[in-house]
Every structure is written in C-alpha cells, then in structure tokens.
C-alpha positions as CSV (number, residue, x, y, z in Angstrom):
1,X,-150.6,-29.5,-36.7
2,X,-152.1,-27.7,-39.4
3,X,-151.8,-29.6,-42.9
4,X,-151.7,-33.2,-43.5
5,X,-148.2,-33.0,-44.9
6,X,-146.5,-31.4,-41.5
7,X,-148.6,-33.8,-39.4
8,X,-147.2,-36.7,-41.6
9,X,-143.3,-35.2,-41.1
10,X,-143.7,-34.6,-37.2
11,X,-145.1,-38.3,-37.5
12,X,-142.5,-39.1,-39.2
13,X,-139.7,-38.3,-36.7
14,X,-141.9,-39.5,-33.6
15,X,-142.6,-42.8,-35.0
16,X,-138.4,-42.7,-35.8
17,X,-137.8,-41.8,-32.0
18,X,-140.0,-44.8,-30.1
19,X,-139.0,-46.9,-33.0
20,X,-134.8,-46.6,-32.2
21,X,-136.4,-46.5,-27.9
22,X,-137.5,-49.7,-28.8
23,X,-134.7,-51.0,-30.3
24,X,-132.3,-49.6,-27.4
25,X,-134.4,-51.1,-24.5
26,X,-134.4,-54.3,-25.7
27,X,-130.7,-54.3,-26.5
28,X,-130.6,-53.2,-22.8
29,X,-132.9,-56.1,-21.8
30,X,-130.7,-58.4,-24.2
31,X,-128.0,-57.6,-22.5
32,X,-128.7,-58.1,-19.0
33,X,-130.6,-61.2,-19.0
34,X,-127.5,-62.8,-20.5
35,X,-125.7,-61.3,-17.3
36,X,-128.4,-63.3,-15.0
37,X,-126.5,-65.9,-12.9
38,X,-128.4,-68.9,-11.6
39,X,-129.5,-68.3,-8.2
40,X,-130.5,-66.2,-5.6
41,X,-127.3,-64.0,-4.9
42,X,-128.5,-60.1,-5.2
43,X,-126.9,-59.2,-8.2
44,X,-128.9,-61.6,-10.1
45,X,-132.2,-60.7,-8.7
46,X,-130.8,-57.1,-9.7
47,X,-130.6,-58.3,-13.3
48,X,-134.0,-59.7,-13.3
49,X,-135.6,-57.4,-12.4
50,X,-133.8,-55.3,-14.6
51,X,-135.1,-57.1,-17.3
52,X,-138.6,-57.4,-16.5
53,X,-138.8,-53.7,-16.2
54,X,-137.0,-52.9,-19.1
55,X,-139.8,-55.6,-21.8
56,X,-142.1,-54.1,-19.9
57,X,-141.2,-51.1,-20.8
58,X,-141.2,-52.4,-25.0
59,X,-144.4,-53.2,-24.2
60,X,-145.6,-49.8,-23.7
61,X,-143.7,-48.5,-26.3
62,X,-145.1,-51.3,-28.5
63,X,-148.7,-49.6,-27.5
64,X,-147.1,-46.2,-28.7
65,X,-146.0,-46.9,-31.5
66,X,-149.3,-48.4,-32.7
67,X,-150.9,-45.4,-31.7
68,X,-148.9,-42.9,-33.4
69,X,-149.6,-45.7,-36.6
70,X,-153.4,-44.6,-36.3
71,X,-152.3,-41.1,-36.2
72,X,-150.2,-41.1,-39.3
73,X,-153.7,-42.8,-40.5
74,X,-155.8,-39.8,-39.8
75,X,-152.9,-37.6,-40.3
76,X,-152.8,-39.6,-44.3
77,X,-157.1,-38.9,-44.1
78,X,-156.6,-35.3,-43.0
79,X,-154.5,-35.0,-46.3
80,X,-157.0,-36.3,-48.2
81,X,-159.9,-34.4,-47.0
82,X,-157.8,-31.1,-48.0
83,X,-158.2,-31.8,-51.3
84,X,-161.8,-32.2,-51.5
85,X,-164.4,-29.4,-52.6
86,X,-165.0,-27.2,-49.7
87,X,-168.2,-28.1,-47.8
88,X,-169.7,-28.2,-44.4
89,X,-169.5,-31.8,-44.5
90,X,-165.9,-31.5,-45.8
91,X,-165.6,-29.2,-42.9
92,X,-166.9,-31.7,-40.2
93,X,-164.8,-34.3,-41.1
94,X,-161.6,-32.4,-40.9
95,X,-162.3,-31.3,-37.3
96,X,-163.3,-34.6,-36.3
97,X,-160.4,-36.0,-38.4
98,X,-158.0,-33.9,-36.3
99,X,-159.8,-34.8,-33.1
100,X,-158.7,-38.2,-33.4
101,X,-155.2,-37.4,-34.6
102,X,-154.7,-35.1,-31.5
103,X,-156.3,-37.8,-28.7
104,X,-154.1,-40.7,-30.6
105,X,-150.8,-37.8,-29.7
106,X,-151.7,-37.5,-26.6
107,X,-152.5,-41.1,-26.2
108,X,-148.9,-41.7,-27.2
109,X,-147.5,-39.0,-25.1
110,X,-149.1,-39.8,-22.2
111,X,-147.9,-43.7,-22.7
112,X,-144.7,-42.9,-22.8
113,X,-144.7,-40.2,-19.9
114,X,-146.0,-43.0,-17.7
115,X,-143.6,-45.2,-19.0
116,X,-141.1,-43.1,-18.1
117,X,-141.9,-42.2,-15.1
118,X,-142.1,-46.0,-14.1
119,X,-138.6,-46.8,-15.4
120,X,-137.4,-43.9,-13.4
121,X,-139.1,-45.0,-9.7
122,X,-137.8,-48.8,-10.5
123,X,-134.0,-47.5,-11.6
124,X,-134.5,-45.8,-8.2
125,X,-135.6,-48.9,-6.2
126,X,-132.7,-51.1,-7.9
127,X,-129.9,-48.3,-7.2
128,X,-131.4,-48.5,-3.8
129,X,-131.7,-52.6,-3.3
130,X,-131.0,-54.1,0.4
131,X,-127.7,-55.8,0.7
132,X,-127.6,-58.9,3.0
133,X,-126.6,-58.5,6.2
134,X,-123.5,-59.5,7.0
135,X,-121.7,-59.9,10.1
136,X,-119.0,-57.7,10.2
137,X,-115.4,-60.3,9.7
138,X,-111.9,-59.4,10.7
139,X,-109.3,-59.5,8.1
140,X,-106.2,-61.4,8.8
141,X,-103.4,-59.9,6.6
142,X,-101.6,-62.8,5.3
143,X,-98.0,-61.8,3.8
144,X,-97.8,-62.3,0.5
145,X,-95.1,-64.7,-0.5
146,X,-93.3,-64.2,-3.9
147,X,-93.8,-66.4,-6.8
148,X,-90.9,-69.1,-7.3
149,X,-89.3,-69.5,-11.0
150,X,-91.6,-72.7,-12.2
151,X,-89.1,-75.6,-12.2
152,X,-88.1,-76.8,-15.8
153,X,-89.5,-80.0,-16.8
154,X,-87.2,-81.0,-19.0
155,X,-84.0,-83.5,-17.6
C-alpha cells in the first residue's frame, strides 16, 4: 500500500467482503436455528451446534471488521500526512502511520484465517457426528393393499 487513496480503495473492497460474510453467516445461523426441533434427537443437536459455531463465527468477523475500520482510519491519516510540507517529522509519522495500518491488516487477516480455520475443523466434526446405536431390526414386508374409491356421502 503506497498512497492513502489505494489503501482507502483496497479498504474499501475488504470492508465490502467481511461486511456481505457477515451478512451470509448470519442468514446461515438464521436459518438453522429455526430448523432446531425441541429435544435431544441428533439432528437437533446438529443444528445447534451449527448455530453456535456459525454467531461465533460473526463475532470474529464483528472483531474484523472493526479492525479494518481503524485501518481505513490511518489509511484516511496516511492521506493526510501526504499533503503536508515535507519534513522529518512529516516523515516519522508516515512510517509509523503505516505501521499501524499494516499490524491492524494483519490483525484482520489473521482473525479471519483463524476463523476460518475453526469453521472448517467444526464443519468436519458435525459431517462426522456419532449416530446412536441402534440395534439392527428386521423388516417385515407388508403388501401394500390398494386404495378403495372413498364411498360417496351423499344418499
């Protein structure tokens, strides 16, 4: 990131991207806790689960997205500073300007990998869940008999 102005475009998209994840995963979470049945049948511990991963998941993204707002701040001070008489004071505050842009980025990056990378290991532990055990049953076949014409009501 070299200027102010590209910082403040790349910004721009990034904050765009965790913005719409944010939206999306909640939608997701949304969704499946108004799947959740009552009870303890697997399928609904599925779904919860489900959903506590996924807000947990906004959460961090929630923590992203404030970061990358502290980076469009220094990216906004960073554009400031450029128009200032050059100096060695000027000069120090640019580089420790873009310091803190670059550790909020990789703040946010790094978020978001982890994130990530715990969404992935729990999507593996739900596609993986324990069924009960159940004893094996033998099926009776039963012929199916065909539906009789419904008897008209009327006399």
């Amino acid at each position: 990131m070299h200027s102010g102005v590209d910082s403040l475009d790349d910004l721009d998209d990034r904050v765009r991207d965790v913005t719409g994840l944010i939206t999306h995963v909640t939608t997701a979470a949304a969704f499946a806790a108004r799947t959740v049945r009552r009870g303890r049948v697997p399928e609904a511990d599925i779904s919860r689960r489900t959903v506590t991963q996924l807000t947990l998941t906004v959460g961090v993204l929630g923590h992203a997205l404030a970061d990358l707002g502290d980076a469009v701040a220094h990216a906004g001070a960073l554009h400031q500073l450029a128009a200032a008489p050059r100096s060695t004071q000027r000069t120090t505050k640019i580089e420790s300007t873009r310091a803190l842009l670059h550790a909020r980025i990789d703040n946010t990056r790094d978020r978001l990998n982890k994130a990530g990378g715990r969404l992935h290991q729990q999507a593996d532990r739900l596609a993986a869940a324990p069924t009960p055990n159940r004893s094996p049953s033998t099926t009776i076949a039963i012929p199916a008999t065909p539906a009789s014409p419904a008897t008209s009501r009327s006399r």
